[in-house]
VEXVEX-463201 format. One record per residue (C-alpha): y, z, x; chain. Coordinates in steps of 0.2 Angstrom, whole numbers, plus 2048, in hexadecimal, padded with zeros to 3 digits. Example, Ala and Ser with C-alpha at 12.3 -4.5 7.8 and 13.67 -1.06 7.14 Angstrom:
REM residues 2
> 7EA / 827 / 83E / A
> 7FB / 824 / 844 / A
//
This chain:
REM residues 408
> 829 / 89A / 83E / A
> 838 / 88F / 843 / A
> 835 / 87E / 848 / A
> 83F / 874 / 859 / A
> 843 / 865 / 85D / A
> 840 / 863 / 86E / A
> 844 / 859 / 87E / A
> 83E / 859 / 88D / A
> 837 / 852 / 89E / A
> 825 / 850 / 8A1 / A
> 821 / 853 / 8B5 / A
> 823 / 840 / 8B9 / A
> 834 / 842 / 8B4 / A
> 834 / 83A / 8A4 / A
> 83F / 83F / 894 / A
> 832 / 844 / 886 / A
> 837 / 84C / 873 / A
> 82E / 851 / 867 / A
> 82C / 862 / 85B / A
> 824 / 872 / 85F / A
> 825 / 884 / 854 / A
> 828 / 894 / 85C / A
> 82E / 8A7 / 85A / A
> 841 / 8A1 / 862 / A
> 848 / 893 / 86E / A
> 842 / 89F / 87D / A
> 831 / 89D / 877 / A
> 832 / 88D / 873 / A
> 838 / 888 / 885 / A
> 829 / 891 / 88A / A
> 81E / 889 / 880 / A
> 825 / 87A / 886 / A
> 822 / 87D / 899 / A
> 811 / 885 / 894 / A
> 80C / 870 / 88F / A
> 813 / 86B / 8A0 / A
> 825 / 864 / 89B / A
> 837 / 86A / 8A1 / A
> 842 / 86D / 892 / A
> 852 / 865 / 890 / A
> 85A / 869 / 880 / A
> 851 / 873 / 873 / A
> 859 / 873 / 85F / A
> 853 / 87A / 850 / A
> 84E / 872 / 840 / A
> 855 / 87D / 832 / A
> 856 / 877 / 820 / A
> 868 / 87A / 81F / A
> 86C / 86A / 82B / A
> 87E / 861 / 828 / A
> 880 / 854 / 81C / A
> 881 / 846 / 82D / A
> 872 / 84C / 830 / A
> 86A / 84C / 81F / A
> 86F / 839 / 820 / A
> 867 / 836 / 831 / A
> 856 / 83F / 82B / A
> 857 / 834 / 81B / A
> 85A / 825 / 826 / A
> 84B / 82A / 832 / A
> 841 / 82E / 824 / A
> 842 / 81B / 820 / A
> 83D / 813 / 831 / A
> 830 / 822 / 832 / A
> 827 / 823 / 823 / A
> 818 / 82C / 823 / A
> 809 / 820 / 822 / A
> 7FA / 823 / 817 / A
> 7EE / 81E / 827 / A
> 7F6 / 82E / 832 / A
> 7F4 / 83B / 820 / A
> 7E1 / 834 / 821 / A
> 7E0 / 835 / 833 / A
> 7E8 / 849 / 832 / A
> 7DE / 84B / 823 / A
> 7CE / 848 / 82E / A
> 7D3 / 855 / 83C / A
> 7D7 / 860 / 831 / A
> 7C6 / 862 / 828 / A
> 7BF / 862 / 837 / A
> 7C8 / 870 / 83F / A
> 7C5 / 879 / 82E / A
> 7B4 / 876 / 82F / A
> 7B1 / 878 / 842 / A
> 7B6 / 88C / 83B / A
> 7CA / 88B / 841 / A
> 7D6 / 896 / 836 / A
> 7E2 / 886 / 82C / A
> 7F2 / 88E / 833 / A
> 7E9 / 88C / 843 / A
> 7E2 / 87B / 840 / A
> 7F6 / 878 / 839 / A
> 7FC / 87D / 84B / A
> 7EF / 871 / 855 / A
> 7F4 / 863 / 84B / A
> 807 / 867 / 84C / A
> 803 / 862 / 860 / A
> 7FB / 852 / 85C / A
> 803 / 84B / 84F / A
> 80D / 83A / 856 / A
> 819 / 837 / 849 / A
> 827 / 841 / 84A / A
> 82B / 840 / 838 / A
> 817 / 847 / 834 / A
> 81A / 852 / 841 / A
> 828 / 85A / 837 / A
> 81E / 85A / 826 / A
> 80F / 863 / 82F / A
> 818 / 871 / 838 / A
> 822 / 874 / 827 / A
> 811 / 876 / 81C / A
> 80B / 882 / 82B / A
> 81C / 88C / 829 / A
> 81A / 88B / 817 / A
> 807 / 893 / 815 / A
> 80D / 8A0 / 823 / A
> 81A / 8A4 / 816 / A
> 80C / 8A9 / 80B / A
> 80A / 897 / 802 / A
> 7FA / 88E / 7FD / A
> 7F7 / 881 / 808 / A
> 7F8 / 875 / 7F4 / A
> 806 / 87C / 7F2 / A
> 80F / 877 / 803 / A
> 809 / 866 / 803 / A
> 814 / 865 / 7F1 / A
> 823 / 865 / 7FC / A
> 81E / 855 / 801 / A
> 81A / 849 / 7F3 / A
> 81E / 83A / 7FD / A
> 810 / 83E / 809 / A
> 802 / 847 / 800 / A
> 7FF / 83F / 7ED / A
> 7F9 / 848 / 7DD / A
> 7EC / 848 / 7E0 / A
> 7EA / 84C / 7F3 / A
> 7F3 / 85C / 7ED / A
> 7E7 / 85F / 7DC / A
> 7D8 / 85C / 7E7 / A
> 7DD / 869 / 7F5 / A
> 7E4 / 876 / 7E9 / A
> 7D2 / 872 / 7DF / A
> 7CA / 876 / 7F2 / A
> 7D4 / 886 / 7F6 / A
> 7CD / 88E / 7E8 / A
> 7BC / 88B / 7E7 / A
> 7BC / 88F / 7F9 / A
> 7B7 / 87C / 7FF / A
> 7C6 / 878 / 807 / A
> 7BE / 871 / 816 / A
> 7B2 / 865 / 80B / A
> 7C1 / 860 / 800 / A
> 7CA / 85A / 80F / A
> 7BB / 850 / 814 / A
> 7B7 / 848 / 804 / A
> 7CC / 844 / 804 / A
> 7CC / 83D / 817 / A
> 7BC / 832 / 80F / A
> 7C5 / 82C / 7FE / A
> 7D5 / 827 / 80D / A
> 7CD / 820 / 817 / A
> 7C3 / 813 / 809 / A
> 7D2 / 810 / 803 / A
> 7DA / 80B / 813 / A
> 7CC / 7FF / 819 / A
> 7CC / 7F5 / 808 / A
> 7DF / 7F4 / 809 / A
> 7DD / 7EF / 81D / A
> 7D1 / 7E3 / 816 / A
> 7D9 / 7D9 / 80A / A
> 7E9 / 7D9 / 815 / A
> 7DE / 7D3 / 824 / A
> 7D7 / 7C5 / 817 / A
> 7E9 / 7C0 / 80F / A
> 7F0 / 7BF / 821 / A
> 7E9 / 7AF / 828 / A
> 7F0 / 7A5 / 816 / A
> 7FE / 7AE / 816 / A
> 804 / 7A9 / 827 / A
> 7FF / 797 / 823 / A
> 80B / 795 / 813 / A
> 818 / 79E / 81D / A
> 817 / 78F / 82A / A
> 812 / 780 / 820 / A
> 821 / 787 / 815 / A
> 82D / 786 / 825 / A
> 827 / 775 / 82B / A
> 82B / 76D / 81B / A
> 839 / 776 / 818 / A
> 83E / 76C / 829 / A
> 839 / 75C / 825 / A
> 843 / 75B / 812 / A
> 853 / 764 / 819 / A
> 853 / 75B / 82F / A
> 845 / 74C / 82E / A
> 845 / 742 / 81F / A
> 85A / 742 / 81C / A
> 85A / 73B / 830 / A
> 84D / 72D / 82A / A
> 852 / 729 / 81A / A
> 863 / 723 / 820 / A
> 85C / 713 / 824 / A
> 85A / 70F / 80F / A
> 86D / 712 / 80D / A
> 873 / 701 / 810 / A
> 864 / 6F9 / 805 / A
> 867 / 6EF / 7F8 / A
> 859 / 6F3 / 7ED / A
> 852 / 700 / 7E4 / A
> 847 / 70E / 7EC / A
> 838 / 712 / 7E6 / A
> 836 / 722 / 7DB / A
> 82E / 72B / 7E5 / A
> 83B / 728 / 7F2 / A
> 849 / 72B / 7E9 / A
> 83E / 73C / 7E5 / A
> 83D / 740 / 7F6 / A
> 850 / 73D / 7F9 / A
> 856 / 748 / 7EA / A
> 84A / 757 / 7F1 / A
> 84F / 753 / 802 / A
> 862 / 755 / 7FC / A
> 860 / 764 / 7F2 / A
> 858 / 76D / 802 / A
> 865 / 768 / 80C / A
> 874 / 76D / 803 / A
> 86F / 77A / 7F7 / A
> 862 / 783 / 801 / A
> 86A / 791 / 802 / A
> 86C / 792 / 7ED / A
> 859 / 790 / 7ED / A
> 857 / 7A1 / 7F6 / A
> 866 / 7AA / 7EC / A
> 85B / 7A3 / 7DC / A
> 849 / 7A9 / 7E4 / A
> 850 / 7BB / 7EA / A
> 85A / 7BF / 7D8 / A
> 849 / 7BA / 7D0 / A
> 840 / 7C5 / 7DD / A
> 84D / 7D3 / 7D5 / A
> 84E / 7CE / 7C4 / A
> 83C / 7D0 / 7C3 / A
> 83C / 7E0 / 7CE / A
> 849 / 7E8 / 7C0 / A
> 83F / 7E2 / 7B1 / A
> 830 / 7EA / 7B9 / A
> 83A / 7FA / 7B8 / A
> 83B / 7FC / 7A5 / A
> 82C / 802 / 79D / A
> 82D / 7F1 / 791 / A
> 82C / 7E7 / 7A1 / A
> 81D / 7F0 / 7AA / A
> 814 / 7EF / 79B / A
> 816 / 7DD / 79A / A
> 814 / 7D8 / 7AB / A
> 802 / 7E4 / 7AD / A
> 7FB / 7DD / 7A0 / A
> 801 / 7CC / 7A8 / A
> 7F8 / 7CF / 7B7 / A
> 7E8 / 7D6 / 7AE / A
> 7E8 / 7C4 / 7A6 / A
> 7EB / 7BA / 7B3 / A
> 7D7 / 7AE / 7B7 / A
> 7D4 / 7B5 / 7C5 / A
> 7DF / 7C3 / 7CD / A
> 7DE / 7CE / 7B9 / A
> 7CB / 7CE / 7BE / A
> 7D1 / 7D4 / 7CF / A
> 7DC / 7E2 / 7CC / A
> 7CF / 7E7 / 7BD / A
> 7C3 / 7EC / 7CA / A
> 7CE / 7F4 / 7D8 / A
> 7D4 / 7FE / 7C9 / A
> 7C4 / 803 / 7C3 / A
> 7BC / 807 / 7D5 / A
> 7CD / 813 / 7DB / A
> 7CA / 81B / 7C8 / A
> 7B8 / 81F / 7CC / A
> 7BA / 825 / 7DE / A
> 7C7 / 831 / 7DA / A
> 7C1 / 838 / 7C9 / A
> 7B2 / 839 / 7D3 / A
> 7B8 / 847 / 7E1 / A
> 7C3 / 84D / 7D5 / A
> 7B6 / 853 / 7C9 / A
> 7A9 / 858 / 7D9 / A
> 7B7 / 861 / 7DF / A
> 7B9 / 86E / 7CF / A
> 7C8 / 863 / 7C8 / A
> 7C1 / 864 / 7B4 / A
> 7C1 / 854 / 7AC / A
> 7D3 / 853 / 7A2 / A
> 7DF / 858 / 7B2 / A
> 7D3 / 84B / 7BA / A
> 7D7 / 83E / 7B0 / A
> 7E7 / 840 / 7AC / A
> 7EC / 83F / 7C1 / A
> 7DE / 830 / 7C2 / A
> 7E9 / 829 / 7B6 / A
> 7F8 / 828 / 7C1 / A
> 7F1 / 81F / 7D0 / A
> 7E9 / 810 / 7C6 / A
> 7F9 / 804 / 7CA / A
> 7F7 / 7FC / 7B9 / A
> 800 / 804 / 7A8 / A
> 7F3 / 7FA / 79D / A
> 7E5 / 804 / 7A6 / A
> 7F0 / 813 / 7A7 / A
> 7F2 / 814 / 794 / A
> 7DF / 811 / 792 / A
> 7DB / 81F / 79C / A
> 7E7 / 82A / 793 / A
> 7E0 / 827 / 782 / A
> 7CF / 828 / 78A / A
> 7D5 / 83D / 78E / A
> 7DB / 83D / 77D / A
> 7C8 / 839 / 776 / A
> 7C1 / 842 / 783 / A
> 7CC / 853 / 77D / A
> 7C5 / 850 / 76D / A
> 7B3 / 852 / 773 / A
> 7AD / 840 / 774 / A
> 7A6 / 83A / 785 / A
> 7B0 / 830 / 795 / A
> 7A7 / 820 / 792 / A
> 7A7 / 81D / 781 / A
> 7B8 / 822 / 782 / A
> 7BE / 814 / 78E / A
> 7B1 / 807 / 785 / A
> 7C0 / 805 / 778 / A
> 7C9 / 7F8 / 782 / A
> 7C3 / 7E9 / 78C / A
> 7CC / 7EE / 79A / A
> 7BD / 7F9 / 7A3 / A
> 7AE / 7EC / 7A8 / A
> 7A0 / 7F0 / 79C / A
> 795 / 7F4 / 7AC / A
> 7A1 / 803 / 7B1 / A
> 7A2 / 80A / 79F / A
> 78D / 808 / 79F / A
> 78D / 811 / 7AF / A
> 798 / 820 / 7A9 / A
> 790 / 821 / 79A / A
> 77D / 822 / 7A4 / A
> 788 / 82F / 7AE / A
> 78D / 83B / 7A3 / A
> 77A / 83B / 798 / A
> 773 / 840 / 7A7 / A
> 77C / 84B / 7AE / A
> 781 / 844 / 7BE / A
> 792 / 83A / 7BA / A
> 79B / 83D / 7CB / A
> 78D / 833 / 7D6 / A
> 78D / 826 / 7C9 / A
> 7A0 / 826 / 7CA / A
> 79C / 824 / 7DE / A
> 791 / 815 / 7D9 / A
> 79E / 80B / 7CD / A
> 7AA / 80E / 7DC / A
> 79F / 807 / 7EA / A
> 798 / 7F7 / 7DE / A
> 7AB / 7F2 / 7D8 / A
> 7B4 / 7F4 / 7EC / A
> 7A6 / 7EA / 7F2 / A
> 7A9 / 7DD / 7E5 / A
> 7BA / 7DE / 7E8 / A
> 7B5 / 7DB / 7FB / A
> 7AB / 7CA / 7F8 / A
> 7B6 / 7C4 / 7EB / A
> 7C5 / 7C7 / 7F7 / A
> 7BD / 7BE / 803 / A
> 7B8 / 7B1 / 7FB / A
> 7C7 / 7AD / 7F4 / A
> 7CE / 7AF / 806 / A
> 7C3 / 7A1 / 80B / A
> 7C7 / 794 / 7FD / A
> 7DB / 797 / 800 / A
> 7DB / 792 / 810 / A
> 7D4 / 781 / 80C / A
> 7E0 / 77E / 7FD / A
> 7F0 / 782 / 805 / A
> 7E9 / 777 / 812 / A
> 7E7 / 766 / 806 / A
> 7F8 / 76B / 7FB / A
> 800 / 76B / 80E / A
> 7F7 / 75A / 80F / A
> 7FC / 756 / 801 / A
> 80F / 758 / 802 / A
> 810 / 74F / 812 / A
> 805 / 740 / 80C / A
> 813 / 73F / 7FE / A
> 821 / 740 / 80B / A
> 819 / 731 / 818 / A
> 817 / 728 / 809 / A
> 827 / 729 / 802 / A
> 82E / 726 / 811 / A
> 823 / 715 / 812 / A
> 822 / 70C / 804 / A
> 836 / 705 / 806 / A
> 832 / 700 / 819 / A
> 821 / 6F7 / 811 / A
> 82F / 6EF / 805 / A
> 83B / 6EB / 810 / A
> 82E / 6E3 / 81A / A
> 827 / 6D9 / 80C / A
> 839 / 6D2 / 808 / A
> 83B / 6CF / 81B / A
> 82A / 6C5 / 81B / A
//
């Protein structure tokens, strides 16, 4: 079914758009004044747009990316219009209404036009890699044939919407630091490079040696002033250097197993690895995925290549016949206490609620230790901002104290 591009007034008079699939542009004018609105202009989306438009699309695309909170929101409504007994072309066409975004608006009404070509809704949703992952896709392709679509979806809009409260989270704890470096960076970016060259020009005409932590302070405070500019040319190529080296397969070895090193933050990304790998191998195995396609699409979404590799060879010695945890017990990347777990798991029979477990115990540990660490940053970056302008006053100082002395 064709899909328009609408404008319209609503009955206050005010100029509405928005997307709306019909037989024809008569009927979709109809359609229009059926929800109350006066069309203006009504247009087609084809596939077969101009390359201008191409370029505006991409362009939109870019402003308007679809966000993983609205496809965990959709995801929700859809399953439970499926499961409230709605037919899912049906359920497509409701949501086509109420979908905000218009770029999501577009992605819906093409899957619904897709599966009314005769399509699998799995295989629709491939047109769209941007939107729906590997395994969103796997998992609903898993649920239309086992004929559990509507619990799949459910059991998705769960896994989404986990996920989006422990990244919410962490960005709600980061924020407060985050806005405090920003602002104790500006102020003493204003101090070295407006206040201190202003009051350090009453040591120029001294006849005496400044003290070295003057002389410090007057050779940053120079360096700021004149080559600020440099410094930010120096910080954003290393920003790209390290963004290029990242790109080679050399470089994102070394820098993941970096990261997995690093006191604290290694011990950090270990466990959000380990609880996103057991929540998704969880409903992918409850959901009919067997146990190698599960782990080889687990293994693309584990954001680490170490752990990616370990999971890899853990399907190879699993293909041979030997079990899950003994399989990822050959590297200390996996906590012991998740390996255990999986191993207790699969000897009794009931590996996917243990998986559940390992994913519940390491995103609340990731919860309190984030919090935690949220709550000692804030004091340090408070006493190194101390710090810097205790050294600043001081350095300031000690020639007035000397210049005093000499006076006396």
């Amino acid at each position: 079914m064709p899909v328009y591009e609408y404008q319209a007034l609503d009955t206050k008079g005010k100029t509405i758009t928005g997307i709306i699939d019909a037989d024809g542009a008569q009927a979709a004018r109809q359609k229009i004044r059926g929800m109350g609105g006066f069309p203006v202009s009504v247009k087609e989306v084809t596939e077969g747009t101009s390359a201008k438009e191409s370029r505006m699309d991409a362009l939109h695309g870019l402003f308007s990316r679809v966000k993983p909170a609205q496809v965990s929101l959709w995801t929700r409504q859809l399953a439970t219009l499926t499961g409230a007994g709605f037919p899912l072309v049906s359920a497509l066409t409701t949501l086509v209404s109420q979908t905000k975004t218009q770029g999501f608006t577009k992605v819906v009404a093409r899957i619904k036009d897709a599966i009314v070509e005769g399509n699998s809704f799995a295989s629709a949703l491939t047109h769209f890699p941007s939107v729906f992952s590997q395994i969103y896709v796997n998992m609903v392709r898993a649920g239309e044939t086992s004929g559990t679509l509507e619990i799949v979806l459910q059991r998705l809009a769960d896994i989404m919407e986990k996920q989006q409260e422990l990244k919410s989270r962490i960005q709600t704890a980061l924020a407060y630091p985050i806005l405090m470096t920003v602002i104790g960076t500006i102020v003493l970016f204003f101090l070295m490079t407006f206040v201190v060259p202003n009051i350090t020009t009453i040591f120029e005409d001294m006849n005496q040696a400044l003290p070295a932590p003057t002389r410090f302070l007057l050779a940053a405070s120079d360096l700021f002033k004149s080559y600020w500019w440099l410094l930010l040319i120096v910080m954003a190529a290393g920003l790209v250097a390290m963004r290029m080296f990242r790109k080679t397969e050399h470089g994102l070895v070394v820098t993941d197993r970096f990261l997995l090193r690093l006191p604290v933050a290694g011990s950090l990304l270990r466990r959000i690895a380990v609880a996103r790998f057991a929540r998704t191998l969880a409903s992918l195995l409850e959901n009919g995925v067997t146990m190698l396609p599960a782990l080889e699409i687990v293994r693309n979404i584990t954001g680490n290549v170490i752990i990616s590799d370990l999971i890899e060879n853990a399907s190879a010695e699993v293909e041979r016949g030997q079990g899950l945890g003994v399989s990822l017990a050959t590297d200390t990347v996996f906590p012991d206490l998740a390996v255990q777990m999986i191993q207790v798991g699969e000897q009794s029979g009931e590996l996917e609620p243990m998986l559940y477990k390992i994913a519940d115990v390491y995103e609340n540990e990731v919860q309190a230790s984030i919090m935690s660490m949220m709550a000692m940053l804030e004091p340090v970056i408070i006493l190194v901002m101390a710090v810097v302008v205790l050294f600043i006053v001081l350095s300031i100082c000690l020639p007035i104290f000397e210049m005093n002395q000499l006076v006396g």
